[in-house]
NUVOKE-163135 format. One record per residue (C-alpha): residue in one letter; x negated, y, z negated; residue number from 0. Coordinates in Angstrom, 2 decimals, always signed. Each point is the difference from the previous one (the first is absolute). Layout:
<rs>
{doti=A; c1=X; c2=Y; c3=Z; lose=NUM}
...
</rs>
This chain:
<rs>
{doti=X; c1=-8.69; c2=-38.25; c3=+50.63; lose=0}
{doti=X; c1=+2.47; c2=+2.63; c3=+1.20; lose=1}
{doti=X; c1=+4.02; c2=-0.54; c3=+0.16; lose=2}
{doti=X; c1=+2.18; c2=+1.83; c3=+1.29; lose=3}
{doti=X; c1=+2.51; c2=+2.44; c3=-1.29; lose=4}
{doti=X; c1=+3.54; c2=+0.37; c3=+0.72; lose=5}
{doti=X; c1=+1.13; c2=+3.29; c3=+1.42; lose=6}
{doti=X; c1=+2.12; c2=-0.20; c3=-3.23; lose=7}
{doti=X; c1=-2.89; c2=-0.93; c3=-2.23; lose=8}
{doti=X; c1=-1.12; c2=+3.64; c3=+1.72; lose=9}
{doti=X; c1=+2.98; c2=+2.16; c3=-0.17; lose=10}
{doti=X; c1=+0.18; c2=-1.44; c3=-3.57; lose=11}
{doti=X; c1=-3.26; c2=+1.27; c3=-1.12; lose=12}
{doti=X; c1=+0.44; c2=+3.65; c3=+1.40; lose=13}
{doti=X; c1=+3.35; c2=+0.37; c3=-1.15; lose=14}
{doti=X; c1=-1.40; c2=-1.16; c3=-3.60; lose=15}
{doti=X; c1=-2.42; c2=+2.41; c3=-0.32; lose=16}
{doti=X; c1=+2.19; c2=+2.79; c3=+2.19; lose=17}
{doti=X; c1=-2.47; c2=-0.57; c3=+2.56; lose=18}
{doti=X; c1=+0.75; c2=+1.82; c3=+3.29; lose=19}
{doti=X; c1=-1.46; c2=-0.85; c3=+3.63; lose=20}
{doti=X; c1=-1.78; c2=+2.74; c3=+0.17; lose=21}
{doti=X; c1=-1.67; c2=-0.65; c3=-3.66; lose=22}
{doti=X; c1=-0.66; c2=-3.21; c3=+1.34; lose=23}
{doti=X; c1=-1.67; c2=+0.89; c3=+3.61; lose=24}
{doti=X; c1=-2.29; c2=+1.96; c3=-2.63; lose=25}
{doti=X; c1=-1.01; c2=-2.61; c3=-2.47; lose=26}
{doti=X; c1=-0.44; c2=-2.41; c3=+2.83; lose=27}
{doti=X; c1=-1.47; c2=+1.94; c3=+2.69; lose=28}
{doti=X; c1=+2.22; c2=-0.95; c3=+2.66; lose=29}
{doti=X; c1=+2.81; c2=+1.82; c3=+2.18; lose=30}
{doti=X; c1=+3.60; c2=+0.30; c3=-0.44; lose=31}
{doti=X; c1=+0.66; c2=-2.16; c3=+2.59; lose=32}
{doti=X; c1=-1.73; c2=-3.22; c3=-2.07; lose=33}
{doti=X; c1=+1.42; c2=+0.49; c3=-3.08; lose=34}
{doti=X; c1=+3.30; c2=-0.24; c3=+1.61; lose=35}
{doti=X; c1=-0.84; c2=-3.19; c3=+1.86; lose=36}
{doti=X; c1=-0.89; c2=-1.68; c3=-3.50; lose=37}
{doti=X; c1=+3.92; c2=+0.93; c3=-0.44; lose=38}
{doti=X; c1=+1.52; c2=-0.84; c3=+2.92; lose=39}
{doti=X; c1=+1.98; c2=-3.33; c3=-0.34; lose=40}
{doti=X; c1=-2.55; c2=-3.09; c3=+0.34; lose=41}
{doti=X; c1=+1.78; c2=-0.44; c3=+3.63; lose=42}
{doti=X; c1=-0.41; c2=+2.84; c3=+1.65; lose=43}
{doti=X; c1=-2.11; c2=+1.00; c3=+2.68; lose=44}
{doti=X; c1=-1.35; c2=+2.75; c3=-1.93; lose=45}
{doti=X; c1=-0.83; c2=-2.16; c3=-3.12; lose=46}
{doti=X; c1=-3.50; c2=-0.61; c3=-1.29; lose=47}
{doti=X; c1=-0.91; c2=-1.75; c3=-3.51; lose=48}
{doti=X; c1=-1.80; c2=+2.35; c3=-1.93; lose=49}
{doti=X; c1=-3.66; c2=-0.85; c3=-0.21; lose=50}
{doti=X; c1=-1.42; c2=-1.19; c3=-3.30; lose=51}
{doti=X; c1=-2.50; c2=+3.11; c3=-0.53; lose=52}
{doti=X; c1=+3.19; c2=+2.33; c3=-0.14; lose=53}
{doti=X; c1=+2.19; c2=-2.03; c3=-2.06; lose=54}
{doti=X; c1=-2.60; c2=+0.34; c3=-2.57; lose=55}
{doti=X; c1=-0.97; c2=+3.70; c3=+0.22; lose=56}
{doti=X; c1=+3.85; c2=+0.21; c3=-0.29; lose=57}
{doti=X; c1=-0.18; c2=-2.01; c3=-3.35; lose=58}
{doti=X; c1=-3.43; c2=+1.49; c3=-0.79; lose=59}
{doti=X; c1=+1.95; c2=+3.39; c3=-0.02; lose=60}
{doti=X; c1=+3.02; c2=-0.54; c3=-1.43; lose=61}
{doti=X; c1=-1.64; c2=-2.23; c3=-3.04; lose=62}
{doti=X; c1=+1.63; c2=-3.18; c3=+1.17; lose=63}
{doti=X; c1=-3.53; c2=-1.62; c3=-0.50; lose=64}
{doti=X; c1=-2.56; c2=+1.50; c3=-2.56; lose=65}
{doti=X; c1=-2.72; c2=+1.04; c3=+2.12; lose=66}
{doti=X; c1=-2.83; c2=-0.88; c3=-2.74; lose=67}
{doti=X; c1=+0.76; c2=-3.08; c3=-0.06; lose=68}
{doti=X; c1=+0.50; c2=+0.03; c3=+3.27; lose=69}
{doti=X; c1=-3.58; c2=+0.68; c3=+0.34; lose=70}
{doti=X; c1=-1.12; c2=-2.79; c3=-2.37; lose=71}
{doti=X; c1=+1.79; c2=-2.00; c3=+2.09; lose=72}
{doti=X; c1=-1.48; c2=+1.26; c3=+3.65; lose=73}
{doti=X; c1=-3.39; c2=-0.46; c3=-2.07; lose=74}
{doti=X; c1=+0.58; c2=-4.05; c3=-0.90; lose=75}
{doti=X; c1=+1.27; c2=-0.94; c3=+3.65; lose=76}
{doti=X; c1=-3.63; c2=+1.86; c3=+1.10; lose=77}
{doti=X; c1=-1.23; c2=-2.19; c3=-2.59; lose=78}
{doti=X; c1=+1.71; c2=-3.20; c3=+1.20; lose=79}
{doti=X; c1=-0.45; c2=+0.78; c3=+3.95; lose=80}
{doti=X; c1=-3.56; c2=-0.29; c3=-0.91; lose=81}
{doti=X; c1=+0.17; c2=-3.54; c3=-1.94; lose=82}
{doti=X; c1=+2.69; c2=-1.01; c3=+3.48; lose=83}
{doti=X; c1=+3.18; c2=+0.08; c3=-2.93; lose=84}
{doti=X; c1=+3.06; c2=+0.81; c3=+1.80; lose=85}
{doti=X; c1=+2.39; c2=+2.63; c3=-1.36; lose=86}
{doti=X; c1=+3.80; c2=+1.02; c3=+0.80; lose=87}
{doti=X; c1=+2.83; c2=+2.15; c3=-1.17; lose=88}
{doti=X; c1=+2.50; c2=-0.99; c3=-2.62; lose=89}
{doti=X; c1=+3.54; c2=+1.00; c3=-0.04; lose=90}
{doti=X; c1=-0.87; c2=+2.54; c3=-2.60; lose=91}
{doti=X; c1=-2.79; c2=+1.51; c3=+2.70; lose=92}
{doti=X; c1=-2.95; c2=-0.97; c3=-2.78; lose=93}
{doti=X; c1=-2.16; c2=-2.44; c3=+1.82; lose=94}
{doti=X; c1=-0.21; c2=-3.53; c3=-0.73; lose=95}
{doti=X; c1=-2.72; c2=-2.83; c3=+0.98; lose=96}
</rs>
């Protein structure tokens, strides 16, 4: 369900939205340390692919991804998980069955 993001896909999004690390340790909840690591070149010792739940409080935030419908779409995959329908993530991050 999850894929991962390039370290440019993330330096990309801050610098969009003028997002610094510290801004983002704060909307994400983790340390300075780990946002840099979803930077770092992909191989580096220090690198580590941003995990999904971050990516989209970083898109959540910045409006990348409208978070009522975003919602209605949280709401159908509870739906489907309960009638076994699969869902996954599009290109545009709106899901898809």
């Amino acid at each position: 369900m999850s894929e991962h993001h390039t370290p440019d896909d993330v330096r990309a999004l801050l610098r969009k939205h003028g997002i610094t690390g510290s801004m983002a340790e704060l909307i994400t909840g983790v340390s300075s340390r780990t946002v840099r690591s979803w930077q770092a070149p992909t191989g580096s010792s220090s690198f580590r692919p941003i995990p999904e739940p971050a990516w989209r409080l970083l898109q959540l935030y910045t409006g990348e991804i409208d978070a009522t419908k975003w919602r209605e779409e949280l709401r159908e995959i509870q739906s489907s998980r309960r009638q076994n329908t699969k869902f996954s993530y599009s290109e545009d991050g709106d899901y898809k069955e």
